[in-house]
C-alpha positions as a Python dict, from the first residue, in 0.01 Angstrom:
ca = {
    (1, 'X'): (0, 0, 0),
    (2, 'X'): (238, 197, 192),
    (3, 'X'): (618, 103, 119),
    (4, 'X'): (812, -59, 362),
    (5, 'X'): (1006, 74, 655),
    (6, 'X'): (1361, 115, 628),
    (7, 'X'): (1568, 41, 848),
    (8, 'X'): (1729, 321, 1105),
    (9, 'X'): (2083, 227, 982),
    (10, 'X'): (2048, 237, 689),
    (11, 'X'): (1844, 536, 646),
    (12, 'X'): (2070, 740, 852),
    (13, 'X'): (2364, 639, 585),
    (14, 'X'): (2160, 664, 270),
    (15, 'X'): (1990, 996, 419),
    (16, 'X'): (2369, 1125, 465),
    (17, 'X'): (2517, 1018, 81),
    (18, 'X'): (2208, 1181, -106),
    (19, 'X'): (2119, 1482, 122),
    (20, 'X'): (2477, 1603, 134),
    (21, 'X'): (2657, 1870, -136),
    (22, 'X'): (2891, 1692, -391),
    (23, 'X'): (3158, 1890, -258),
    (24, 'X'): (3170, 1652, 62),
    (25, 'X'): (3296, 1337, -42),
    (26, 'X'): (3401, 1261, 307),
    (27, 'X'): (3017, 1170, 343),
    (28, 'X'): (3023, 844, 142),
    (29, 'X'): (3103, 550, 374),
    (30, 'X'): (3454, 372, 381),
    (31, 'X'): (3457, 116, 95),
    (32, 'X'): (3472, -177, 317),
    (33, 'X'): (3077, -113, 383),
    (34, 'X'): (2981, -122, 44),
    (35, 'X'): (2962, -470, 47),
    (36, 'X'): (2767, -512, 355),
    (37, 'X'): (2536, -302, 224),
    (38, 'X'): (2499, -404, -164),
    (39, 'X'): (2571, -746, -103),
    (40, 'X'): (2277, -1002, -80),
    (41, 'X'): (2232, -1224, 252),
    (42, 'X'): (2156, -1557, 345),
    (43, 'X'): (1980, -1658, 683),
    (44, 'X'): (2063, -2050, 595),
    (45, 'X'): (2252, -2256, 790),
    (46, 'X'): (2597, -2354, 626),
    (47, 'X'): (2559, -2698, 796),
    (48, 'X'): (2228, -2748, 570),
    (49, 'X'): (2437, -2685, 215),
    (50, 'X'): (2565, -2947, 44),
    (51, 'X'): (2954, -2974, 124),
    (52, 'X'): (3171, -2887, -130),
    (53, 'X'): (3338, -3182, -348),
    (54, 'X'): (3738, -3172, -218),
    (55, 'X'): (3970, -3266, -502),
    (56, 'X'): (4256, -3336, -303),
    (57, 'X'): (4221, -3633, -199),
    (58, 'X'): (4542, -3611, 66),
    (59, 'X'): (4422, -3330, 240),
    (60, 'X'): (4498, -3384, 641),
    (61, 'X'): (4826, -3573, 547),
    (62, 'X'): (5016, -3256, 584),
    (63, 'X'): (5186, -3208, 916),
    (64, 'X'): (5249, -2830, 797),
    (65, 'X'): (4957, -2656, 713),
    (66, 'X'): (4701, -2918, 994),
    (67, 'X'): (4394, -2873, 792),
    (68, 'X'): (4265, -3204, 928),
    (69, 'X'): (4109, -3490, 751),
    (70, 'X'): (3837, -3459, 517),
    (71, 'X'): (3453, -3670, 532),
    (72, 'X'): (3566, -3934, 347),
    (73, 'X'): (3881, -3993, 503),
    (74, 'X'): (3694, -3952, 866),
    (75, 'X'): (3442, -4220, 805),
    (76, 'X'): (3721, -4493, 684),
    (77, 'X'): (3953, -4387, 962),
    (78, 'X'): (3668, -4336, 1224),
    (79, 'X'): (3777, -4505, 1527),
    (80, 'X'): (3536, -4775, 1623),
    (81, 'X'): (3345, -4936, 1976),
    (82, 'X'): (3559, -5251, 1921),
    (83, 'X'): (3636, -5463, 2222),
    (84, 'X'): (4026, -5456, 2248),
    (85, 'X'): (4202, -5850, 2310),
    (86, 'X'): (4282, -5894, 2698),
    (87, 'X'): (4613, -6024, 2749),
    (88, 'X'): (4660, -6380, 2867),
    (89, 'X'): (4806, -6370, 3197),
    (90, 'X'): (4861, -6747, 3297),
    (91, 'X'): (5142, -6888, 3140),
    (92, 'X'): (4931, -7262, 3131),
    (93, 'X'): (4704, -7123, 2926),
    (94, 'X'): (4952, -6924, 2627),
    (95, 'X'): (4940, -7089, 2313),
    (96, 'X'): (5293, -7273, 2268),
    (97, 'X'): (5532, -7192, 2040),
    (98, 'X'): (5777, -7381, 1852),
    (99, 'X'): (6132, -7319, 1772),
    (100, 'X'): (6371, -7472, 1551),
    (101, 'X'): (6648, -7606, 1767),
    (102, 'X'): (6916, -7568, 1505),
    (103, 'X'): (6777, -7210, 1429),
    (104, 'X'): (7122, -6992, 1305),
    (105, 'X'): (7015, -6738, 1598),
    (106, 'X'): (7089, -6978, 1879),
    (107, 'X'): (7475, -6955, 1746),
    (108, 'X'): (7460, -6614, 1942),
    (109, 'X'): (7363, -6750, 2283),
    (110, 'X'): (7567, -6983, 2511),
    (111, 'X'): (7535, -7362, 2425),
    (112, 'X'): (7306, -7446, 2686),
    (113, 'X'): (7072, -7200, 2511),
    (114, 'X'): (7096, -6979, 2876),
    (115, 'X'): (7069, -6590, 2853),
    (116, 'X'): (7469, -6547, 2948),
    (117, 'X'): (7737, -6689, 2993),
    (118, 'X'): (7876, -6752, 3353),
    (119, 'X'): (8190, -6573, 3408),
    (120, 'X'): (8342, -6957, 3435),
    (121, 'X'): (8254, -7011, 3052),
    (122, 'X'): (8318, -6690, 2943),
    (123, 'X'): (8688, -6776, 3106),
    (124, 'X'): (8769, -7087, 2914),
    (125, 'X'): (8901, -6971, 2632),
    (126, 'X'): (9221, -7087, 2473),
    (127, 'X'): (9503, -6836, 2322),
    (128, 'X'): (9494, -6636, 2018),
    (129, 'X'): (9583, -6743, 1625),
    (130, 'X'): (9935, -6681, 1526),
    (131, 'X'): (10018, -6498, 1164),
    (132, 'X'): (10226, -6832, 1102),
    (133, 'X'): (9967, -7078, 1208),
    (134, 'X'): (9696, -6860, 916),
    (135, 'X'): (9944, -6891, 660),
    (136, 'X'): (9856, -7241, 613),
    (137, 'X'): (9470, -7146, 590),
    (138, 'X'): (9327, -7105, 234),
    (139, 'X'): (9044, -6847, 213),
    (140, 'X'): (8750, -7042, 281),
    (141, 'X'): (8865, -7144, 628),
    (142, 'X'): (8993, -6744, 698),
    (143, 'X'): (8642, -6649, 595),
    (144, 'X'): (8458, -6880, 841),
    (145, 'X'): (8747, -6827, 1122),
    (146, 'X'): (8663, -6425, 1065),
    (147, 'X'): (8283, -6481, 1097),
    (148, 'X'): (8338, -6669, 1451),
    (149, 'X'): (8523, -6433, 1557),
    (150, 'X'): (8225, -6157, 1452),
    (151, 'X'): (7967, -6401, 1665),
    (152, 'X'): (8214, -6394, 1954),
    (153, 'X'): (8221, -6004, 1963),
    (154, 'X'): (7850, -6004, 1954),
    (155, 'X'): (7792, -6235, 2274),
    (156, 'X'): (8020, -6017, 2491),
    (157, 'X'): (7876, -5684, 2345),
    (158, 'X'): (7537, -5865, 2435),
    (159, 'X'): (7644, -5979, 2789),
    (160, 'X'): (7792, -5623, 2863),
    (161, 'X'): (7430, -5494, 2773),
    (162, 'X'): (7263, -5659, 2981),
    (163, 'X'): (7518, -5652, 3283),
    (164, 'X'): (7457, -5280, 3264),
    (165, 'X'): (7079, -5314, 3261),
    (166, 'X'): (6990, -5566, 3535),
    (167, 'X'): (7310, -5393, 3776),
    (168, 'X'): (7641, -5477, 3940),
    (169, 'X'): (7717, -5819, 3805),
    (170, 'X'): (8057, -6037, 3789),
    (171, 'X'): (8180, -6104, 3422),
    (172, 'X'): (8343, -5745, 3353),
    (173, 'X'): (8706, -5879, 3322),
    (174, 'X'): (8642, -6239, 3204),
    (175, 'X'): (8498, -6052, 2886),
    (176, 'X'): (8737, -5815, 2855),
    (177, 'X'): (8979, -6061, 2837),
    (178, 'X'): (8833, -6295, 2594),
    (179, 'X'): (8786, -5974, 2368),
    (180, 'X'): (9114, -5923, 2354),
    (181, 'X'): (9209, -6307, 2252),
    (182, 'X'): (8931, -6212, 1989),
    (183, 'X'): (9065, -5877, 1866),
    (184, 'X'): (9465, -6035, 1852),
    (185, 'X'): (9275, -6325, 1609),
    (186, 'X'): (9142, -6082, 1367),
    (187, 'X'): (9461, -5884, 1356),
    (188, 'X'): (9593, -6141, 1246),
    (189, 'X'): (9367, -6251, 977),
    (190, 'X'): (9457, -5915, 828),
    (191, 'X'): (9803, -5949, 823),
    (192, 'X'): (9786, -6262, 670),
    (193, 'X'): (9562, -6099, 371),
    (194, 'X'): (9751, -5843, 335),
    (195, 'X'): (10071, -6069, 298),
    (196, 'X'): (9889, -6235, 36),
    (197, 'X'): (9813, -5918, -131),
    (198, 'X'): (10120, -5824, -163),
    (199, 'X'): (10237, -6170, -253),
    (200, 'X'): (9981, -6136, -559),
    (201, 'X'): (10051, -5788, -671),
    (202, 'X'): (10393, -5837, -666),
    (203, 'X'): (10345, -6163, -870),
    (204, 'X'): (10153, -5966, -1106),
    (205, 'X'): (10398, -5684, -1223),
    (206, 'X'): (10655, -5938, -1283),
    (207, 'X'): (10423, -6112, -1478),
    (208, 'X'): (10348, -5779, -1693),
    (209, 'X'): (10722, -5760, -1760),
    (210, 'X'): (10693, -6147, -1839),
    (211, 'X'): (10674, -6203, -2240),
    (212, 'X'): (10605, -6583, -2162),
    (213, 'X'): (10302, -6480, -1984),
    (214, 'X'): (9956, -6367, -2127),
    (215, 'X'): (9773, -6149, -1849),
    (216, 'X'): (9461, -6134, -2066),
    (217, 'X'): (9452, -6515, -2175),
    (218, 'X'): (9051, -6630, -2158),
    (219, 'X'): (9172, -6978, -1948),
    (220, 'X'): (8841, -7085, -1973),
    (221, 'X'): (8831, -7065, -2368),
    (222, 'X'): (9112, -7276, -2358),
    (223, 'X'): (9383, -7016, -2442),
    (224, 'X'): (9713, -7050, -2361),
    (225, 'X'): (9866, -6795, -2050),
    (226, 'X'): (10173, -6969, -2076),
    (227, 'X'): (10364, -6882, -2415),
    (228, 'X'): (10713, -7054, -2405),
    (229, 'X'): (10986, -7047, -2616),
    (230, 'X'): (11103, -7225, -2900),
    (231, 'X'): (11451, -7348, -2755),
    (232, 'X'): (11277, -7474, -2413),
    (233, 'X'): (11038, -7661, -2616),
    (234, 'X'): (11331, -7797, -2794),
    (235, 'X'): (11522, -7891, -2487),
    (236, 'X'): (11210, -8061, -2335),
    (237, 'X'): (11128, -8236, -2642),
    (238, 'X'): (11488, -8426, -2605),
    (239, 'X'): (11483, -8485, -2259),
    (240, 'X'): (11145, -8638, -2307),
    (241, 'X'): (11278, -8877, -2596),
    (242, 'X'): (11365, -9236, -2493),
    (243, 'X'): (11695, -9366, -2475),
    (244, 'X'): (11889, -9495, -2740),
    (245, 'X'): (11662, -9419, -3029),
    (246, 'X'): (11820, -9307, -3300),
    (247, 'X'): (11600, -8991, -3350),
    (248, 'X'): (11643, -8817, -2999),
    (249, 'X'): (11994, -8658, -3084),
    (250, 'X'): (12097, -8560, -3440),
    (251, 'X'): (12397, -8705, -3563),
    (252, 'X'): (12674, -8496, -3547),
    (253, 'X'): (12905, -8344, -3882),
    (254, 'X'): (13201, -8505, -3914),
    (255, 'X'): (13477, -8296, -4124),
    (256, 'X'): (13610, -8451, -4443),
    (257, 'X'): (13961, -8477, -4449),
    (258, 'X'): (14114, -8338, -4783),
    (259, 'X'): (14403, -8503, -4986),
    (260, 'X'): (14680, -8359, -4844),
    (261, 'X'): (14596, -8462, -4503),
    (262, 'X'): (14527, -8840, -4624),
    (263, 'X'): (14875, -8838, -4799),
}
């Protein structure tokens, strides 16, 4: 049996290593051919091997490196022929939904639950709260006066949003206005705090300098802040007595006359 025919490339390289002296070494072929020529190949498909188990299972999350989603991820994420929901266009036939009418949100809209507020409404307004007028408040009623004020701010920020977005509309100055009523309210709410403040910090460093007065007394343990002295207990314990017993006022000494003062 004859042997097989070589091919023309690769006789004419072969031909050229072995038939030439060992003094030319610039005969061998570059070393990036050796592997074409040594190396075995494969007319298979790659589409017919078996894919290659993927360990990461997060690969295609990257945004950097965009190596796309693998199988797995594909098939759960494939994008399927699913009829997309038509929008109801008659209003008759929208499902109707209910709303509290005491929801807290509605505090944020005009009281005839209306987008805005006229320019009449947002006019009638009455005048600003005076330092002295707060300095009869306790806390609680500051706290909710502040909040109303915080609502207020939020209407006209609202109305000015929308004034800008459906065009030239009256209401400009009428809520300018009323802001500033607003703003003169919650200036003073802060002064009044911060009279307070002061009012309490001063209270405490004379208290500090107090010796009557325990600053770290546990009140609710029953312990005493209060530590008075011995003569005002006294004092109060007489004035407390009733009158004309015997025992509320010790008699007083009387000096004994000697002998020479009798004679």
């Amino acid at each position: 049996m004859p042997p097989p025919a070589m091919h023309c490339t690769c006789k004419t390289v072969l031909s050229g290593v072995f038939g030439a002296p060992i003094s030319r070494a610039a005969t061998f072929p570059p070393s990036f051919l050796i592997p074409a020529i040594s190396a075995p190949f494969s007319t298979t498909s790659s589409q017919q091997k078996p894919p290659r188990k993927d360990g990461n299972p997060r690969r295609g999350v990257s945004a950097l490196y965009r190596s796309g989603l693998n199988k797995t991820m594909w098939k759960a994420n494939s994008v399927k022929n699913v009829p997309l929901p038509k929008p109801v266009l008659d209003p008759a036939r929208r499902t109707q939904i209910e709303t509290d009418p005491d929801h807290g949100l509605w505090e944020f809209f005009p009281a005839n639950k209306t987008l805005m507020a006229t320019p009449a409404e947002m006019h009638a307004h009455g005048r600003a709260w005076t330092v002295q007028e707060l300095r009869a408040k306790d806390w609680d009623d500051l706290h909710r006066l502040w909040w109303v004020c915080i609502k207020e701010r939020n209407r006209l920020f609202t109305y000015e949003v929308e004034r800008k977005r459906l065009g030239p509309m009256y209401g400009d100055y009428e809520s300018g206005e009323r802001m500033k009523v607003i703003k003169h309210t919650m200036k003073a709410i802060k002064h009044t705090l911060t009279e307070r403040w002061y009012t309490w910090d001063s209270a405490r460093s004379e208290a500090m300098l107090d010796e009557e007065i325990n600053m770290y007394a546990d009140v609710d343990n029953g312990e005493i802040a209060y530590l008075r002295k011995e003569d005002d207990l006294v004092v109060d314990e007489q004035l407390s007595a009733p009158e004309g017993s015997e025992q509320a006022m010790p008699p007083a000494d009387v000096p004994k006359m000697s002998t020479e003062a009798r004679a």
